[in-house]
N, C-alpha and C positions, 0 to 999 in steps of 0.2 A: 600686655596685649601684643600678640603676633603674628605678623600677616603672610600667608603661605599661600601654595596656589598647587591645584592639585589637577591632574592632567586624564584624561582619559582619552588615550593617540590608539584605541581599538575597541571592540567590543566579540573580540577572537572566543571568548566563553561564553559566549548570550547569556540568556535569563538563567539567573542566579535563585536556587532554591529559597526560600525565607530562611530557614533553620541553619542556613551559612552567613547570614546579614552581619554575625557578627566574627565572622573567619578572615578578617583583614590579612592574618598571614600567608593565607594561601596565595599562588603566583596564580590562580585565576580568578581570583577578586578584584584586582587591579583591573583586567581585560572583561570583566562581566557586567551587568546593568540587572536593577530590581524588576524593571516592568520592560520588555520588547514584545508587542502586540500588530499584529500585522505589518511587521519589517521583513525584510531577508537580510542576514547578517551576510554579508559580502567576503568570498573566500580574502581579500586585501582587507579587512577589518572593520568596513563603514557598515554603515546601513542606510538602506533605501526602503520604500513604502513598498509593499505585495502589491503586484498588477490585479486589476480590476479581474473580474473572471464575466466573459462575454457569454452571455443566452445563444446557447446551439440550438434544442430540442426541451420539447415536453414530455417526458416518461410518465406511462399508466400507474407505477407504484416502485419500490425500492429496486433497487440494481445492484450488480454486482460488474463493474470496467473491467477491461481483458484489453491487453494492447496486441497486433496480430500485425508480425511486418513483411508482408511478401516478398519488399524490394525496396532501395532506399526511397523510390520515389513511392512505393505504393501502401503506406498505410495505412489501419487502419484500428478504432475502438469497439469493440461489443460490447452491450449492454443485457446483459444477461438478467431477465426476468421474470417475473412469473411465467414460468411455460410457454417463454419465448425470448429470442434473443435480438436484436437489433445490430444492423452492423451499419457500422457509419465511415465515408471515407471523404476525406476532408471535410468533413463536417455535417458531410450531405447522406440523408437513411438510404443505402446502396438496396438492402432488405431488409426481410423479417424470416425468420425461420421458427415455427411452431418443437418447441422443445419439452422433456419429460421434467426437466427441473422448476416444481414449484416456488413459489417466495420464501420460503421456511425453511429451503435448502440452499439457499444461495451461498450461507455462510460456509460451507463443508467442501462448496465447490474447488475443484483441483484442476492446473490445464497445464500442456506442454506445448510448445510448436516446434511440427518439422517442416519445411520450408512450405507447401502450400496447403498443410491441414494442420487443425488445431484438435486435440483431445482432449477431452473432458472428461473427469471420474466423481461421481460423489460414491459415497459408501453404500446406497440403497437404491442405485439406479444402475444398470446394464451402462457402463461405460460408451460415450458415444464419440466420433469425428465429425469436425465440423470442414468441407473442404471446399475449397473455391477451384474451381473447375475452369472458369474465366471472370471474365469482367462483368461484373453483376450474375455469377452466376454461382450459385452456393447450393451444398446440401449436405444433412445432416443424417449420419445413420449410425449402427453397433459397429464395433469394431470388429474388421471382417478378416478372424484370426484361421490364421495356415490350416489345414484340411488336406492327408494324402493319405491312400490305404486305406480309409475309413476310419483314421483316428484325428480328432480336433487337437491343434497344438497348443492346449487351452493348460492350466496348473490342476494338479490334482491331489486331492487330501485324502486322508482316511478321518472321516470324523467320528465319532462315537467309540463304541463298545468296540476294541480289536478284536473280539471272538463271535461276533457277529457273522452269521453267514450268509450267502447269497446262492440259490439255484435258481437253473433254468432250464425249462422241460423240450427247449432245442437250442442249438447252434446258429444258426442264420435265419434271417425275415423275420416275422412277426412270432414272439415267444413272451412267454408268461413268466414273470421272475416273482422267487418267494424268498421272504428276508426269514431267520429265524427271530427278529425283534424291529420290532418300529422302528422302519428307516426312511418311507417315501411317505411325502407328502406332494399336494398340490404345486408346491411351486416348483417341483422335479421335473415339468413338462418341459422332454425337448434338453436338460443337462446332461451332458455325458457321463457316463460309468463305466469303469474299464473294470472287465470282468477278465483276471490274467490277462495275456497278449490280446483279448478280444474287447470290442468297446459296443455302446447303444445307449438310446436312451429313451427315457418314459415317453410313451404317449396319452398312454392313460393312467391315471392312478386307482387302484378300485378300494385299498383300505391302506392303512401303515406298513404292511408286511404282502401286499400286493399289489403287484404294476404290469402292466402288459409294455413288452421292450422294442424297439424297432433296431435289429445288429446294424451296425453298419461294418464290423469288423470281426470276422467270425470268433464264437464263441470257444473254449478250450472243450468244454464240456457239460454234460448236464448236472455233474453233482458236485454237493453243496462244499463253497468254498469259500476259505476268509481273506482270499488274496483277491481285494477288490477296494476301488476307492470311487471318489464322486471328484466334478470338476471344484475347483476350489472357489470360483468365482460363480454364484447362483442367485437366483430370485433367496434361495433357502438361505444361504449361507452370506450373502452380501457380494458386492463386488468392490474393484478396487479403491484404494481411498487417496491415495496420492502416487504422481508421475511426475519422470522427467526423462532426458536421453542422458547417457554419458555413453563416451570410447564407441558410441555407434549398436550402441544399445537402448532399447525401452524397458526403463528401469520402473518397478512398481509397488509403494509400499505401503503394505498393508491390505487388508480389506476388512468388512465386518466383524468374521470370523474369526480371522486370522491378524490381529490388530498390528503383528511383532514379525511379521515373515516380508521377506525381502524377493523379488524374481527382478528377472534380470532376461532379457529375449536374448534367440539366436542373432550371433554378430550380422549386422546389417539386413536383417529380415526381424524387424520389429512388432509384427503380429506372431511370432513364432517361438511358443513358448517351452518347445519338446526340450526336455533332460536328455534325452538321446542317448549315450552310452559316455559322455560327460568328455568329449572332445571341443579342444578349446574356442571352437569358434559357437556352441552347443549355449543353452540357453544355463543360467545359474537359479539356486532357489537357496535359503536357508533361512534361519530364524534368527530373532533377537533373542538369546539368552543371557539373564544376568539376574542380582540380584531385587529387581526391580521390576515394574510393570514398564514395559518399552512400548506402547502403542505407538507405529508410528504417526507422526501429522504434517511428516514434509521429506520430501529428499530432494536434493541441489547439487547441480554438476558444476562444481569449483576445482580446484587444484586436486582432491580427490571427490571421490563421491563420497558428500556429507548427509547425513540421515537424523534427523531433527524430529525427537519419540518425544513420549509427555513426560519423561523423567531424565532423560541426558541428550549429551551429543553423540555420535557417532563418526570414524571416519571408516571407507572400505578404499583397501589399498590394491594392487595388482596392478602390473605394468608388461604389456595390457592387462586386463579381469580376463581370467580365467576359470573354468572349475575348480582347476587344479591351484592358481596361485591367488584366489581373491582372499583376503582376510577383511576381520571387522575390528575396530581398536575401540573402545571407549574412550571419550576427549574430555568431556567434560560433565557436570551435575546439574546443568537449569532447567532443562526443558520444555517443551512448546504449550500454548493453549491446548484447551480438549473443547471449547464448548463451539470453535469456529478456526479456519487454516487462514490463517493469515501470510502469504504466499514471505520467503526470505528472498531477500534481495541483495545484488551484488552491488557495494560502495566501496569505489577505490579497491579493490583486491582481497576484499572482505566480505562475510555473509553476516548480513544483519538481519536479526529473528529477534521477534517477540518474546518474552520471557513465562513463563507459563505461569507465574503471579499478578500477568498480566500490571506490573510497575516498572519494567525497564524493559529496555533496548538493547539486547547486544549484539557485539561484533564478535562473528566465530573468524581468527585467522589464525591462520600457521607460523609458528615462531619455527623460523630457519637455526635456532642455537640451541632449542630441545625437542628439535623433530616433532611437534604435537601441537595443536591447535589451543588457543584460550579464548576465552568466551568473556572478553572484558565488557563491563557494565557502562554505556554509551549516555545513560541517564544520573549519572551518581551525582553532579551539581544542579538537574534539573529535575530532580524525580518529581516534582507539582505537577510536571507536566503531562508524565505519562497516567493514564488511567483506565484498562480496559480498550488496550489500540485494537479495532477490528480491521483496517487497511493498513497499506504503504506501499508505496511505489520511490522510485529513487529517479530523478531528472540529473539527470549527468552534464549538460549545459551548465544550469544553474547551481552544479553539486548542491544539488538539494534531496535531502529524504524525508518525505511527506508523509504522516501517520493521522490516522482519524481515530477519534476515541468514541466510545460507545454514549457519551453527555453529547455528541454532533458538534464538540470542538476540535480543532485539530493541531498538529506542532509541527515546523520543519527544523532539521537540523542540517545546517551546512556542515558539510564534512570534505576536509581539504587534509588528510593524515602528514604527509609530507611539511606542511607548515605548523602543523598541532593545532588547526582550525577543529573544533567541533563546537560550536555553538547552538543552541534552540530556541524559538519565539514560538511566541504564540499566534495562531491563524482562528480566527472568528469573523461572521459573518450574520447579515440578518439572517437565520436560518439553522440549520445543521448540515454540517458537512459531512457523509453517510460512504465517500468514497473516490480514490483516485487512480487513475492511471497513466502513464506516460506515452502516447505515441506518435512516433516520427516527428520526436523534439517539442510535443506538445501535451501541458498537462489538462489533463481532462480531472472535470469532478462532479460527483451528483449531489445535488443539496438538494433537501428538504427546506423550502419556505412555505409556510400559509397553509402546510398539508397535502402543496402539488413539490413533485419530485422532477427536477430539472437538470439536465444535462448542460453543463457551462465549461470554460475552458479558459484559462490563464490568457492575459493579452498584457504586455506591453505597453500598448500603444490607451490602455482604460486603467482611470481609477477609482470605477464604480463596478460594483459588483450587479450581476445577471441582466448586463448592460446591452444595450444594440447602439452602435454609431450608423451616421450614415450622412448623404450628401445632396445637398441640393443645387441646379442651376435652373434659374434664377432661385435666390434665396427664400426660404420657408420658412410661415408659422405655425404650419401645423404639420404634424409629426405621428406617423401612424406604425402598426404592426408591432404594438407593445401589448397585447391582449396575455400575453404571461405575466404583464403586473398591475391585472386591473384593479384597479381600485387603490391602488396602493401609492402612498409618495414619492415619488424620484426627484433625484438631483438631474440637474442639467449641466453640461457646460457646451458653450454656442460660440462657435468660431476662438477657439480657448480662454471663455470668460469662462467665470462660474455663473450662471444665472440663477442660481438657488434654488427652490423646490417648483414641482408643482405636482398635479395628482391625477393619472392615470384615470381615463373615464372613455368609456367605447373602447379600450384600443388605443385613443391615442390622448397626446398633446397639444397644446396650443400654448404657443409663447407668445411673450409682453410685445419682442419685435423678430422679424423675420430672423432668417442666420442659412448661413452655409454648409456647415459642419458643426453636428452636433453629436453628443455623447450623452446617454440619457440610462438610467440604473440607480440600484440603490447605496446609495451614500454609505463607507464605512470609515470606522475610527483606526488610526493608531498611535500608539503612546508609546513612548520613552522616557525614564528613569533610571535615575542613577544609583546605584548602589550611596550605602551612605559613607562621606568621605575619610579618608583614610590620612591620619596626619601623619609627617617627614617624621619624626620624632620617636622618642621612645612610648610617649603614650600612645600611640598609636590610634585605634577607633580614637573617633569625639564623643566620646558616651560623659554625658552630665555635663558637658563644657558648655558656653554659652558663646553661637557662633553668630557672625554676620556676614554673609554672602555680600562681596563686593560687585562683581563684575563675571559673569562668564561669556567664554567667546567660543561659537559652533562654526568651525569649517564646514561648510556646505556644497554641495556640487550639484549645479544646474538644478537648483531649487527657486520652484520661484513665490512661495507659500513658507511661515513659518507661524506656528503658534504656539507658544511660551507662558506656563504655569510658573512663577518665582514664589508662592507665597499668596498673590492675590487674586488668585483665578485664571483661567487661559486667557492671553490676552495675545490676537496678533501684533508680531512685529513689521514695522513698517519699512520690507524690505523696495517699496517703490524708491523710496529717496536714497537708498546702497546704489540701486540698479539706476539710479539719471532720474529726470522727468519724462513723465509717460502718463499718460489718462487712464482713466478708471474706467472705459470702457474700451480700453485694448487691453490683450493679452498681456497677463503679468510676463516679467521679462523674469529669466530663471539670475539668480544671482551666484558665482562658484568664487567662493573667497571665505574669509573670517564677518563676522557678525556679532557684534558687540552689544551686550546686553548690560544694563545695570538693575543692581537688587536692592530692595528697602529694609530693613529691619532686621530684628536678632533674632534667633532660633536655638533653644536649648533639647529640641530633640533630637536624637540620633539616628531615628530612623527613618522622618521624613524626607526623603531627598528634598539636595539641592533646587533644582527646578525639575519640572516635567513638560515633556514634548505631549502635547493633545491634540489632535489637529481632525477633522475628516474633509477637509479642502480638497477635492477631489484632483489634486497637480501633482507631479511628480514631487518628493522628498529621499535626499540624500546627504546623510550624515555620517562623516569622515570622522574627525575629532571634537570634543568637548571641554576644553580649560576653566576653570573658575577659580577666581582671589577672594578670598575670606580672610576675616578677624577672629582670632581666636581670643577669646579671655579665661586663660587658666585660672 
């Protein structure tokens, strides 16, 4: 028999797939854990409990967050909903603004910000800006694209049949145009059509092959000609499907239509989309061609402009873009979702995007020793975790990237590249987590509980979920303005005790004895486990061996709650007597040191961990390192 002691001083690789339980060789098995469920693995390698998410607002049905920052002091979140949007600034509804985007389109939605307006594209809706004009003052319209000479600076296609003709029985004002083959429809009201150098567009349609035209730019002539195209952006033909800026351009890619086509506006004139005679400051257009279906479903102003289809990556180079000097490279072979745009996000100097199998993560960066970007796989030791991600936002404070999955659980992954920090846990809640956004240092999310859809917000200072804190002089027992969790159970804690449950009725509560400060929400879990241990030796796993857990000891930092699974059930440890004497009705005092536990009994399985952390004590927890002494009997 042989007594060893096996150390775990990080958990640098978070949660460890099952299908690797028994990969002891790898150098991330050592630094990983079987179960991390609402922690943040900490870029220095501890872990701490996920902040409580504080109750902001009640939303009429699902949402889609939008972070929108005017100025460091002034941000703000919108909540993009059925046919309307919500704009919240510090937490407080600034407005509402009445919008064409349904709830069934949320998922498609696409935005960019330039310093005080936000644009919006879904593929079936007239692209709109959302602008703030002042302080509480907003409004919503189409994009109000360049206009001189009587030509709109809009993109233009040739769709259909090339030998398709067009006449018209005048040149200027109101004239009567006749297609040789079905080309107008109803939704042609009002689109432009550049008839040679001359333009107009329908006002009325009378059948497929007849429209009465309003010139706005005189016509060449009255007979019939096939040099003629329609705007490429239309009720008929779809409009754009995703945006962004680069080099001082509005970059835009894709539309209904046109799933694979790239435009690019005049330098610094961002509604102006004229080809012009192709001088460098002049608007760009061209296509994705390749062996593959390229819809676009994202483009991203990174180190170059990256263009993210449903079948690869892209990079478009020029320095600056030009007509003349843009090219397009093909980078990589993953490609994006189709059924919803899940926005890519910048992490540490990298573009992390969804993978279009919807089971990994990855990171698009550019390797500086073969000029070309790789697209490495960010989920390969956690793929349980990913499944159908519909959000993600990236919190740069807490190097955190937040992903929600389409089951309404969610994962974050600390990503610290410089130390070879990527780790991921898991984030659950009573509820479904349906969506995140980051702003001005503050993560927002909407969760579905009980069927009502709630706008909540990471805190700190709670570790109860869709929580309200608040304060009383002279001290209170009862406790109102909880009508978002009627009926339902909450934890307490009262002047920082736990005082345990009670249950939501009118609105409010009523406690056993008065209190000052209270925190009141619903109670969540989380757990900690270890991978199963890994012996010094050549045999390495303990598979079949018959072990005994001595002793493990948890460094802990300002924890003042622990509770410990060995074998016999969760059982608190009784860190009052570590931390002095102290009464049971004052605030546990946090303890930051080692914690010595002893174990009973032998264990011949391998993959039961050693002990497990279970705890929902609504106190802070922070776990540094893990050591434990066992018996071995070979």
């Amino acid at each position: 028999m042989s007594r060893i002691r096996t150390a775990q001083t990080n958990f640098t690789a978070g949660e460890i797939a099952p299908p690797l339980a028994g990969r002891g060789d790898l150098t991330a098995y050592a630094n990983g854990a079987g179960t991390l469920t609402n922690v943040f693995v900490l870029p220095t390698g501890g872990l701490k409990r996920r902040p409580g998410l504080r109750f902001v607002d009640t939303l009429p049905g699902p949402a889609r967050l939008v972070e929108f920052e005017f100025s460091t002091e002034q941000t703000y979140v919108f909540a993009f909903l059925d046919q309307a949007v919500r704009i919240y600034r510090d937490e407080t509804l600034e407005a509402t603004l009445a919008t064409p985007w349904a709830a069934a389109m949320l998922a498609q939605l696409s935005w960019t910000q330039n310093a005080d307006t936000l644009l919006v594209c879904h593929p079936d809706v007239e692209p709109r800006r959302i602008l703030r004009a002042g302080a509480a003052d907003w409004s919503l319209a189409p994009w109000p694209l360049a206009e001189a000479d009587g030509r709109r600076s809009i993109p233009h296609y040739r769709f259909g049949d090339p030998g398709v003709t067009l006449s018209a029985d005048g040149v200027t004002g109101s004239v009567s145009v006749i297609a040789s083959a079905p080309v107008f429809q109803a939704g042609h009201i009002h689109a432009r059509f550049r008839i040679g150098n001359g333009e107009g567009y329908p006002n009325a349609v009378h059948s497929p092959t007849q429209a009465n035209f309003i010139v706005t730019r005189t016509l060449p002539g009255t007979g019939a000609t096939d040099d003629w195209t329609e705007q490429a952006w239309s009720a008929v033909r779809g409009w754009p499907g995703s945006v962004t800026f680069h080099q001082d351009r509005l970059v835009v890619g894709g539309s209904r239509d046109l799933p694979n086509r790239l435009w690019m506006s005049r330098t610094g004139a961002i509604f102006d989309f004229d080809l012009g005679t192709g001088l460098d400051d002049e608007a760009i257009e061209f296509p994705i061609l390749s062996d593959q279906v390229n819809a676009i479903r994202a483009v991203f102003s990174g180190r170059h402009l990256q263009v993210f289809t449903s079948g690869a990556e892209w990079m478009v180079t020029g320095d600056p873009l030009t007509p003349e000097t843009v090219q397009l490279h093909r980078q990589t072979r993953v490609g994006s979702p189709v059924d919803r745009r899940v926005p890519p996000r910048d992490v540490e100097g990298a573009t992390v995007f969804v993978a279009r199998n919807g089971r990994q993560i990855r990171e698009f960066l550019f390797a500086d020793t073969e000029q070309a970007y790789r697209a490495a796989d960010l989920t390969l030791l956690a793929e349980h975790m990913i499944a159908d991600p519909t959000d993600q936002d990236y919190d740069q404070a807490r190097r955190l990237l937040l992903v929600t999955m389409a089951d309404g659980t969610a994962a974050a992954l600390t990503a610290y590249r410089s130390e070879q920090v990527a780790a991921w846990s898991r984030l659950e809640t009573d509820g479904r987590i349906e969506a995140f956004a980051v702003a001005g240092g503050t993560v927002y999310a909407v969760v579905e509980r009980a069927g009502a859809r709630l706008l909540e917000a990471l805190d700190d200072t709670l570790m109860l979920d869709s929580a309200l804190s608040g304060t009383a002089d002279p001290p209170a027992d009862e406790w109102s303005g909880l009508d978002h969790l009627e009926g339902r159970t909450v934890r307490v804690v009262a002047d920082g005790v736990d005082r345990g449950t009670v249950t939501v009725a009118g609105g409010r509560i009523v406690l056993d004895a008065p209190a000052a400060d209270v925190a009141i929400g619903l109670p969540y879990r989380h757990v900690v486990e270890p991978l199963p241990p890994i012996l010094p030796d050549a045999s390495g796993i303990a598979q079949g061996l018959a072990l005994r857990p001595v002793e493990s000891i948890f460094r802990l930092d300002a924890t003042p709650a622990l509770t410990l699974d060995t074998g016999r059930g969760p059982q608190p440890v009784p860190l009052r007597r570590i931390a002095g004497d102290q009464t049971f009705d004052s605030p546990p005092q946090a303890v930051t040191g080692d914690v010595r536990v002893r174990h009973l009994g032998w264990t011949r399985s391998a993959t039961r961990p050693l002990w497990r952390i279970d705890q929902d004590v609504p106190l802070p927890f922070t776990l540094l390192t893990a050591t434990t002494e066992l018996k071995v009997n070979h």
